[in-house]
Each structure stands twice: as C-alpha cells, then as structure tokens.
C-alpha positions as CSV (number, residue, x, y, z in Angstrom):
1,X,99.7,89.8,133.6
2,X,102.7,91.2,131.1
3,X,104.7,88.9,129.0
4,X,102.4,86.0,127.8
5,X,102.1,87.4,124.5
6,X,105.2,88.7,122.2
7,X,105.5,92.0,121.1
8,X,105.0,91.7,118.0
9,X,100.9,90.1,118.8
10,X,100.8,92.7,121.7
11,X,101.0,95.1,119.0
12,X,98.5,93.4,116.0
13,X,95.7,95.4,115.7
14,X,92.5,93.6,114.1
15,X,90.5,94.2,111.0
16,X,88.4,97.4,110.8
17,X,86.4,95.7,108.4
18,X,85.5,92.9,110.1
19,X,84.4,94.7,112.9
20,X,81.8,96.9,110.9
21,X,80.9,93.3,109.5
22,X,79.7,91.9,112.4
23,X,77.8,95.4,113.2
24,X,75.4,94.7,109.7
25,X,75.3,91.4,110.3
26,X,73.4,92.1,113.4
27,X,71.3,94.3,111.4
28,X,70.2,91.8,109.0
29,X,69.5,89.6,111.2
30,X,66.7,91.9,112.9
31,X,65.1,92.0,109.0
32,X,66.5,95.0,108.2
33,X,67.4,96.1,104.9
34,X,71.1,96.8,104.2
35,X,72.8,97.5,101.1
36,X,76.1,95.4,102.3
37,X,79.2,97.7,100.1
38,X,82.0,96.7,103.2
39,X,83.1,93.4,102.1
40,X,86.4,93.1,99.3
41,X,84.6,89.7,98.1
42,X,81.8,88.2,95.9
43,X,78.6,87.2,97.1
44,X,77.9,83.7,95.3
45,X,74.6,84.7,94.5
46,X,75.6,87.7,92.6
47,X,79.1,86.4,91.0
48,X,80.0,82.8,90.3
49,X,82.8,81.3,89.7
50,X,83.6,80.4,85.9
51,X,82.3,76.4,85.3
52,X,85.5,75.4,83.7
53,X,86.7,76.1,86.9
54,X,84.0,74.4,89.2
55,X,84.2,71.0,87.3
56,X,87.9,71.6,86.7
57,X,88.1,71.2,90.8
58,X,85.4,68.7,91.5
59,X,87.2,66.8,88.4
60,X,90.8,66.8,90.0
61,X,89.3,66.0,93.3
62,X,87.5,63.0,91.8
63,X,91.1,61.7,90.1
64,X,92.9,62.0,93.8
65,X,94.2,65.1,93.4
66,X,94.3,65.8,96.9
67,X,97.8,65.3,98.1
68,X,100.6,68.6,98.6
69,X,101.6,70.2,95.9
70,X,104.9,71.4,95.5
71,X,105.5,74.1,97.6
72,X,106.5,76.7,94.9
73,X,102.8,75.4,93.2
74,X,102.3,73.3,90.2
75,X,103.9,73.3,86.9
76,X,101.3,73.6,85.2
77,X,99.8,76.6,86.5
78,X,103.6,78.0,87.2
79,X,103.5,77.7,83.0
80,X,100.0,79.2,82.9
81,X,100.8,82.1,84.7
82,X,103.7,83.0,82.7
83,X,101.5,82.8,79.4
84,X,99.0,84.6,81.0
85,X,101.1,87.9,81.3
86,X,103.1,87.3,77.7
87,X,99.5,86.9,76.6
88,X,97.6,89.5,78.2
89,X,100.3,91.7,79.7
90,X,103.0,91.8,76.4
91,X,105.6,90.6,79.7
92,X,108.0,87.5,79.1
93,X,108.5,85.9,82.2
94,X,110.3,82.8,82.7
95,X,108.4,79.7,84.9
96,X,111.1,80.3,87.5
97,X,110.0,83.7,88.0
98,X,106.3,82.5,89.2
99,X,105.6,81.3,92.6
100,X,101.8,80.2,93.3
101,X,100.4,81.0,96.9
102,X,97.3,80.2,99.0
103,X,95.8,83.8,97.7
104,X,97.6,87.0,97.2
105,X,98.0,87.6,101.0
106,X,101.6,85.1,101.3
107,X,102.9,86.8,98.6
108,X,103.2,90.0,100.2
109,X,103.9,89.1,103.6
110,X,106.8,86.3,102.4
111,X,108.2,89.7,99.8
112,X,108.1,91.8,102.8
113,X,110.3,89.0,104.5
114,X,112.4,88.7,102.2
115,X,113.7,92.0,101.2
116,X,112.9,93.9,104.2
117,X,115.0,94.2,107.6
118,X,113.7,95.7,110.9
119,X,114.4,99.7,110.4
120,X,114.5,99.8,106.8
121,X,111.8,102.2,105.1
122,X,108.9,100.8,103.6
123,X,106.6,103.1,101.3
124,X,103.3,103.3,100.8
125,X,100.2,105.3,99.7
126,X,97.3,106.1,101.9
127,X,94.8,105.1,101.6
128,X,96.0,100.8,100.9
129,X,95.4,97.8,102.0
130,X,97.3,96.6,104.8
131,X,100.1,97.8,104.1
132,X,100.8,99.7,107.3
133,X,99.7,96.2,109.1
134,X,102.7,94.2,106.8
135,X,105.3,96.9,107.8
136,X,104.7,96.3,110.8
137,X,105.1,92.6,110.9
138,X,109.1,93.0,109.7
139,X,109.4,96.1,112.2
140,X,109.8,98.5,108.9
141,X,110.4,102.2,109.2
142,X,106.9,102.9,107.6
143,X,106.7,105.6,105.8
144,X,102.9,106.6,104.0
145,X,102.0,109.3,101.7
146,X,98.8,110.7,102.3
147,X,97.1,110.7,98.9
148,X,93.8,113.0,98.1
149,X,91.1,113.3,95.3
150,X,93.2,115.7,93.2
151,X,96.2,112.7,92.2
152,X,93.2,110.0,92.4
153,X,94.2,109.3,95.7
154,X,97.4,107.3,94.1
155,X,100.9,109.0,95.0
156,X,103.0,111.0,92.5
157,X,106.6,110.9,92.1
158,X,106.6,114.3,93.4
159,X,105.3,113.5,96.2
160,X,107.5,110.2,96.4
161,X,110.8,111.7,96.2
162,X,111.0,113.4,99.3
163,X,111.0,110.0,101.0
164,X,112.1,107.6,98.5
165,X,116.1,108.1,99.3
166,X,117.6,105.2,101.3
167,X,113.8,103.0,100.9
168,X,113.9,99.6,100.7
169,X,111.0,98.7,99.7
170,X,107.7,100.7,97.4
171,X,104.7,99.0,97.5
172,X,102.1,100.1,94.9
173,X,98.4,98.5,94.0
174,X,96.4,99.8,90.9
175,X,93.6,99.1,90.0
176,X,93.7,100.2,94.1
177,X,92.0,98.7,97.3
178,X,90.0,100.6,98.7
179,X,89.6,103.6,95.7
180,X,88.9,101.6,92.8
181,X,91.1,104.1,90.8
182,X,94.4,103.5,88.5
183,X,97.4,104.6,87.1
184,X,97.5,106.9,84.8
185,X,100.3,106.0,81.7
186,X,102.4,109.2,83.0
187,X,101.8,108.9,86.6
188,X,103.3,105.5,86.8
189,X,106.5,105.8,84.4
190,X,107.5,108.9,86.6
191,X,107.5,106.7,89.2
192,X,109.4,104.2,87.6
193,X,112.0,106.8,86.3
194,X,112.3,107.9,90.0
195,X,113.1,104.1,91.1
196,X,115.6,103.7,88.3
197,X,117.4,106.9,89.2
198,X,117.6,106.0,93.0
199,X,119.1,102.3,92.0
200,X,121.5,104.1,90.0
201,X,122.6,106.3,92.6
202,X,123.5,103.6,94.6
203,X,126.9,102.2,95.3
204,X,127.6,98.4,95.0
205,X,127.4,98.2,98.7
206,X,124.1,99.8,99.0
207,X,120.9,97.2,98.7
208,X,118.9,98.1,95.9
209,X,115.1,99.4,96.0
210,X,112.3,97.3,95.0
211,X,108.8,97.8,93.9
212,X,105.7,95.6,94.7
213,X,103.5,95.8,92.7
214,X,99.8,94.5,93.4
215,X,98.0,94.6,90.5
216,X,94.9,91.4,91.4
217,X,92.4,93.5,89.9
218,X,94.1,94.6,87.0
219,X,91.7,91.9,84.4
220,X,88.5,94.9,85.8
221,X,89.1,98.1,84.6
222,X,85.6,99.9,83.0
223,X,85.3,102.7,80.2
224,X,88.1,104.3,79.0
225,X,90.7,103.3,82.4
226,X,93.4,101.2,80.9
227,X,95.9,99.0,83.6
228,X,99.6,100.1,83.5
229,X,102.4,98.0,84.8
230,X,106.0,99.3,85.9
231,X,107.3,96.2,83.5
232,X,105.7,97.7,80.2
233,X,106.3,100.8,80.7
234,X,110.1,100.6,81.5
235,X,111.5,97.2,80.8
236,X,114.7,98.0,83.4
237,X,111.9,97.9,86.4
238,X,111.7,93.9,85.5
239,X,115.3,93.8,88.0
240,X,113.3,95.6,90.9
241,X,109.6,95.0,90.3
242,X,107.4,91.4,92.0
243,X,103.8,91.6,91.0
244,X,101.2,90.4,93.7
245,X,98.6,88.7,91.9
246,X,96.1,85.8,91.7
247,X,92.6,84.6,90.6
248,X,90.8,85.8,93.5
249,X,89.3,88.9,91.9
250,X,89.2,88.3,88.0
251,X,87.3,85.5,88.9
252,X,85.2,85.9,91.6
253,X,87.3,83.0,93.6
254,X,88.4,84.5,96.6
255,X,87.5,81.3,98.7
256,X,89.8,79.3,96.8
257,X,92.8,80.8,97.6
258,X,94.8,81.0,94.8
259,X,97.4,83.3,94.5
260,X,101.1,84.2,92.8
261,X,103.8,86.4,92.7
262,X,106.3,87.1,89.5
263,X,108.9,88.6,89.5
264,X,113.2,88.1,89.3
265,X,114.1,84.8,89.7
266,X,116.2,85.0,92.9
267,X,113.5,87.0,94.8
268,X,110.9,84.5,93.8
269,X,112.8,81.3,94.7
270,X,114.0,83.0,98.5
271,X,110.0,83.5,98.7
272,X,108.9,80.0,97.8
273,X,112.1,78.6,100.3
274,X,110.2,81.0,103.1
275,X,106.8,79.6,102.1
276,X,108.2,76.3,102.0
277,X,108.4,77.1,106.2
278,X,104.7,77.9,106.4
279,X,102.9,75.8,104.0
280,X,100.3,78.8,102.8
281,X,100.1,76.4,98.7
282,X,97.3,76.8,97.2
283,X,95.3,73.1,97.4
284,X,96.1,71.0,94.0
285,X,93.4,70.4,92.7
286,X,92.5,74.2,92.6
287,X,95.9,74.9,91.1
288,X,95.0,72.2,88.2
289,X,91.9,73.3,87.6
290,X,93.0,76.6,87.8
291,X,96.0,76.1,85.2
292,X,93.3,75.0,82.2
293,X,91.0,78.0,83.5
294,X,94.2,80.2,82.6
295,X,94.9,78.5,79.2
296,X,91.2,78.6,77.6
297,X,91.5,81.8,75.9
298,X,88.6,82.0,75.1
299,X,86.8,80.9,78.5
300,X,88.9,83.8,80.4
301,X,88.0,86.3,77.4
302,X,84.2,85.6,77.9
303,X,84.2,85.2,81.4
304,X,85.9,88.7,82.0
305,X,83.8,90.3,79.7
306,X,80.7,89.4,81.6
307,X,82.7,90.4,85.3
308,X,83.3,93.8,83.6
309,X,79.8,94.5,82.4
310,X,78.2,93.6,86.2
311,X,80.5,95.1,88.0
312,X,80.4,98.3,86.3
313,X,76.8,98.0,86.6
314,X,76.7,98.4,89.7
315,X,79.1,100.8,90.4
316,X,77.6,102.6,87.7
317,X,74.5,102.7,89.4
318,X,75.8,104.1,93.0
319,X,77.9,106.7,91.0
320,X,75.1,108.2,89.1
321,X,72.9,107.8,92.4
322,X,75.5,110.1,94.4
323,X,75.8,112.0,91.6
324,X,71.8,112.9,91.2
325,X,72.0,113.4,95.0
326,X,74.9,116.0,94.8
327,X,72.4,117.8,92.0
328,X,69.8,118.0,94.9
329,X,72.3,120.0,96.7
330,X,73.8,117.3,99.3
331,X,76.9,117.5,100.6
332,X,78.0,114.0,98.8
333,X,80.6,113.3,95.4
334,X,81.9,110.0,93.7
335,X,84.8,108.8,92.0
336,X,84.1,107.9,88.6
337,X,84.1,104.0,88.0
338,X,87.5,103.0,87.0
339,X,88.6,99.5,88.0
340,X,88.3,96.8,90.8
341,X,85.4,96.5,92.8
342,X,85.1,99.6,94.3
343,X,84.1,103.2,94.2
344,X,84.9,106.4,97.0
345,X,82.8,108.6,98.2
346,X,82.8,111.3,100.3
347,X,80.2,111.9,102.3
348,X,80.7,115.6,104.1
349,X,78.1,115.2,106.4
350,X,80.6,116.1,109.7
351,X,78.5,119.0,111.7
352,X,75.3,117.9,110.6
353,X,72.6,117.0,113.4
354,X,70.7,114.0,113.8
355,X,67.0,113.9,114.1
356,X,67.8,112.3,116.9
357,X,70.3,115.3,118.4
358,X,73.3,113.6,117.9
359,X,76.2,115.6,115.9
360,X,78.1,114.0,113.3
361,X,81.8,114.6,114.1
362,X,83.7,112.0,112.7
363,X,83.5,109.4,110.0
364,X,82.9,106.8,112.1
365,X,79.8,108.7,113.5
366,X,78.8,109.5,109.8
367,X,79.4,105.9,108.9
368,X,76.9,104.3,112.4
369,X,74.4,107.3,111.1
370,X,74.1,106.1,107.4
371,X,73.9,102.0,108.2
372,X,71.4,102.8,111.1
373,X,69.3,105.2,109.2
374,X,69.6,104.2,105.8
375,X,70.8,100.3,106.0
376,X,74.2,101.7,103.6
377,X,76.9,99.7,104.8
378,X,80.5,101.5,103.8
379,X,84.4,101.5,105.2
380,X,85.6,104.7,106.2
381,X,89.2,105.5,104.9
382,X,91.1,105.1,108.2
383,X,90.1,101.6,107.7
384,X,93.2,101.9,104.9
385,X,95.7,103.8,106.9
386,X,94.5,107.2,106.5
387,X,93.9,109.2,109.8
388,X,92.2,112.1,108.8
389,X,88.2,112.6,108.8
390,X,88.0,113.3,105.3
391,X,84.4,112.0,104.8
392,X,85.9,109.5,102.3
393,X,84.4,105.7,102.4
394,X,85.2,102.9,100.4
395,X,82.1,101.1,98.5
396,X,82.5,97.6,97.5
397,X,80.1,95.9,94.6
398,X,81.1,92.6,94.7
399,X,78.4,91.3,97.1
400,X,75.4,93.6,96.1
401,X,72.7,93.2,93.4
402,X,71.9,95.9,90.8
403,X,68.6,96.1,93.2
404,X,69.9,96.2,96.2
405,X,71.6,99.7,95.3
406,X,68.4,100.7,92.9
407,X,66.5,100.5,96.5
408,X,69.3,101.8,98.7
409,X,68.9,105.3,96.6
410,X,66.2,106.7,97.9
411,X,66.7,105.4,101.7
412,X,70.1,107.4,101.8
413,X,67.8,110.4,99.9
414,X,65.7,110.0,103.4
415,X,68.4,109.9,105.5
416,X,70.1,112.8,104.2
417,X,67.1,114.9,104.4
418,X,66.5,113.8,108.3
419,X,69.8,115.9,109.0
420,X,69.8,119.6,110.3
C-alpha cells in the first residue's frame, strides 16, 4: 500500500554501521573472537568517563537537579564552553554564541535547518559522516567531493572551487569521522580564503555561504598532528563559521549526550528557537556537572593526556601491525595515527579467492571475508558516502583493548595467507 509513510521516511535509508553491528554481535555470541573496530564509541571497560564528571552527575541528581533545563542549555556550561575555546582554542566567543545540545547530532541537523532551503547546494567531502543523510533531510542539492589518500582524504580548495559558486552551505570535520586524519595549517586557510572570496563576490541580495565546522575530536590528535580551526586561522570566517562540538569524544561520554554548537550569535539563537520545537537539551544534571568538568583545568589537562596516550596506543598498534604485514608482501597499507579515534586502511584484497572458492569482488565481500575468517570487524568507506570499491575501511579504537588488537594480528596474518 502507497502513501502511509511521507516522502521524506520513504526515502531514510538506515545505518550501515549498525547493520554490520548486529552481524558481530551474532558472532560473539557463538564465542568467537572478534576484534570489534566498527563502533564510533567507548567501550566502558576500556575508557571511562573522568570522576569529576561521574560524581558531578550523581551529585546534581542527588540535589534535584532533574527538572528541564533551559532550552538553549545552562549558563553555566553556556559560560564554560566559551572559556573553553578562549582557553584552549585562543577564540573569544561571547555566551550568546553557545548553544548546548543532547550530543553533537542536533546541532547539525537544527544548522542544516536553519540556513539551508530545499535546492540549495550543500558541500561535502567523501568520505563523512552523515552528511549525505542531513542533506537529505532539508531536500539540499548535495554536492560531495570524492577525496583519496594523496589530500588525506580531506578536500582541497582546488578541488572545492569548482563547486563552491552559488553553495549555501560547506560542511567540514577534522580531526575526521571515519579517516582519523586532519587539516593541515595550509590546507585549511585556502579553504578559508576561498569562502571569503565567494562571500565577497556576492551581492547584498545574495545569501551568504557558511561553513560548519565539526571539530568533536579536535582535544585527540597524536604525534606531531596539530588541530586547525577556520576561526584562528582567519578571524573574518568567525561571520560564516558554527563549530559542531561536544564532550562526547574528549571524554569518552557519548551516552550522556552532551553536545554544543558556537558560532554568530543570530545563527545560534534561530538554532536554540528550532530546538526549542524538539526538546533534544542535554539532561541538567549532566550539563552541571559537565560545566565544573570544563572549568577544572587541571582535571581536563590530565584527563586528555591519558585519552591521548591509550588511544594512540592502540591505533599505534594496528598501524604498525598493517604495516609489518605490508613488509610480508600483502596487499594492505595504513594511515598514520593522526587524531580521533580512528585509523584507514585499505585492504586490496578485491580478486583474491577464498579457500572456500568464493571471489572477493567488492568491499563488502572483503569486509564478510575478514570478520568471518579473522573475527576483524571494520566499516567499509561507502558506509561514509563514498561509492567506489576502493578497499578503504574505517578502524575504530574506542571499544578495543591493546590485546584485543595484539591478538587480532596474527589471525588477519592467517587469513590473508588462506587467499589465492
């Protein structure tokens, strides 16, 4: 029967990744040993969140803290924010330019609201995080750059200006979902200097272009990686930039859901009047005990140094395994460890031969092979928008031990071998 549904749920498609999830939880439930790198999130037993936090919650719970907040968040953590990013970011934002969300997730669909009409272009890198799924939401003219290896699969303004004429809306994400790659200093200002010459080539008439700028991993970046924002590097993109942000990923609190966005004042408060319509606020006594998380210097400064150190660990550890494995001679490479939680690997393995005569055509195919045969749970990159079977896979460390990938080594050695 037609017309039950809209068109607009006719046309949601669901999460990749939570299909694959329910694929290895099956497998772990038959005993079988999987190295789980699909999930974006912390495993509890692996990263908790910091105890000023936990008895900050249980604390404001305790005092009857449990009744709505106001809908554009608390003061307090409104005022936390902003010190947070004059603090750690060199950025001077006032308290009306912070709204505080239930997660990062309302931020970007309330921005895309906002700002973007049915038919106006939306840009965006491929691979990224949902981005194709928001554009769709407001009916956008989507328009995504393919991005590759050789720019660290982040676009150039090269390959932006071909498309950036007439666009509403660019939405950008470094430290990045899925490749755990950033920015580079140069990369990012040319950007910048490309949105500030197509503002100023428009006529008063003409709706300006904004940037969003998701930057919720931008406390992890490892080694020598150093986070860049369009703010610091050209104060002018403060009129056109909102930065998606929250202490879901800094602080291993993604179950908490609390989020913000900063950014000009008049595109914050037409966000927190749409939010207003959905109540997606952050629960109060997270956003109290959040708010003295963010002001204890010294708490946050310890805390992230500890994040940083296991994290890299870990990805560490799967780099320099694919690495020794590409020594053997396998068809298999690795970003270097940059920044959020996650590394990419490519796994060329399309044409190979199964022992059990099956021929690896696609990633998906290569992706079943290695969780069946080796219990290595990844994300291809079409999961993040990008069609082609490149043999590219996100690898998440946030719910893995630094055993967990010491072991899963030599099973993917195995399964590699099996192939003809």
């Amino acid at each position: 029967m037609s017309g039950r549904l809209s068109q607009l749920a006719e046309g949601l498609v669901g999460s990749e990744i939570l299909r694959i999830a329910a694929e290895v939880r099956e497998l772990s439930a038959q005993g079988r040993p999987i190295c789980n790198l699909t999930v974006g999130d912390f495993s509890p037993s692996e990263f908790r969140i910091p105890e000023r936090l936990a008895h900050g919650i249980a604390d404001y719970v305790m005092k009857g803290q449990t009744n709505y907040p106001p809908s554009n968040g608390v003061l307090e953590l409104r005022k936390a924010v902003a010190a947070l990013y004059k603090r750690g970011l060199g950025l001077d934002y006032p308290v009306e330019s912070v709204v505080i969300t239930s997660g990062g997730r309302p931020v970007i669909h309330s921005l895309f609201q906002v700002l973007v009409n049915a038919g106006d272009r939306v840009v965006y890198a491929v691979p990224s995080w949902n981005n194709d799924h928001y554009a769709g939401l407001v009916r956008a003219d989507a328009v995504a750059i393919v991005c590759r290896a050789d720019t660290n699969f982040l676009p150039t303004a090269d390959m932006l200006k071909p498309v950036i004429r007439g666009a509403r809306l660019l939405s950008l994400n470094s430290p990045s979902n899925p490749t755990g790659t950033l920015f580079t200093e140069q990369q990012l200002a040319d950007i910048c200097d490309l949105v500030l010459d197509e503002n100023a080539r428009r006529g008063p008439d003409e709706r300006p272009l904004f940037v969003m700028y998701d930057q919720i991993y931008w406390m992890l970046t490892f080694g020598g990686a150093h986070h860049v924002n369009p703010v610091s590097l050209r104060p002018e993109m403060a009129k056109y930039t909102v930065f998606v942000d929250g202490l879901s990923k800094s602080f291993a609190a993604t179950g908490l859901r609390v989020g913000w966005g900063v950014g000009p004042v008049d595109i914050i408060k037409s966000m927190g009047d749409l939010l207003t319509h959905i109540g997606a606020w952050a629960p109060r006594p997270e956003q109290m005990a959040g708010a003295e998380l963010l002001c204890a210097e010294d708490d946050v400064r310890a805390y992230r140094a500890g994040m940083i150190r296991d994290i890299q660990e870990r990805l560490t550890l799967l780099a320099e395994g694919i690495e020794q494995l590409r020594r053997e001679g396998f068809p298999v490479e690795s970003t270097t460890p940059q920044g959020a939680i996650y590394l990419s690997a490519r796994f060329g393995l399309h044409g190979k031969r199964t022992p059990n005569g099956a021929t690896l055509t696609s990633n998906e195919s290569v992706r079943h092979y290695l969780l069946q045969s080796a219990g290595m749970a990844v994300v291809p990159f079409q999961a993040f928008g990008q069609r082609e079977d490149t043999g590219w896979f996100r690898l998440s460390a946030g719910a893995v031990s630094p055993r967990d990938v010491r072991e899963l080594i030599p099973r993917l050695r195995s399964s590699l071998q099996a192939l003809s």
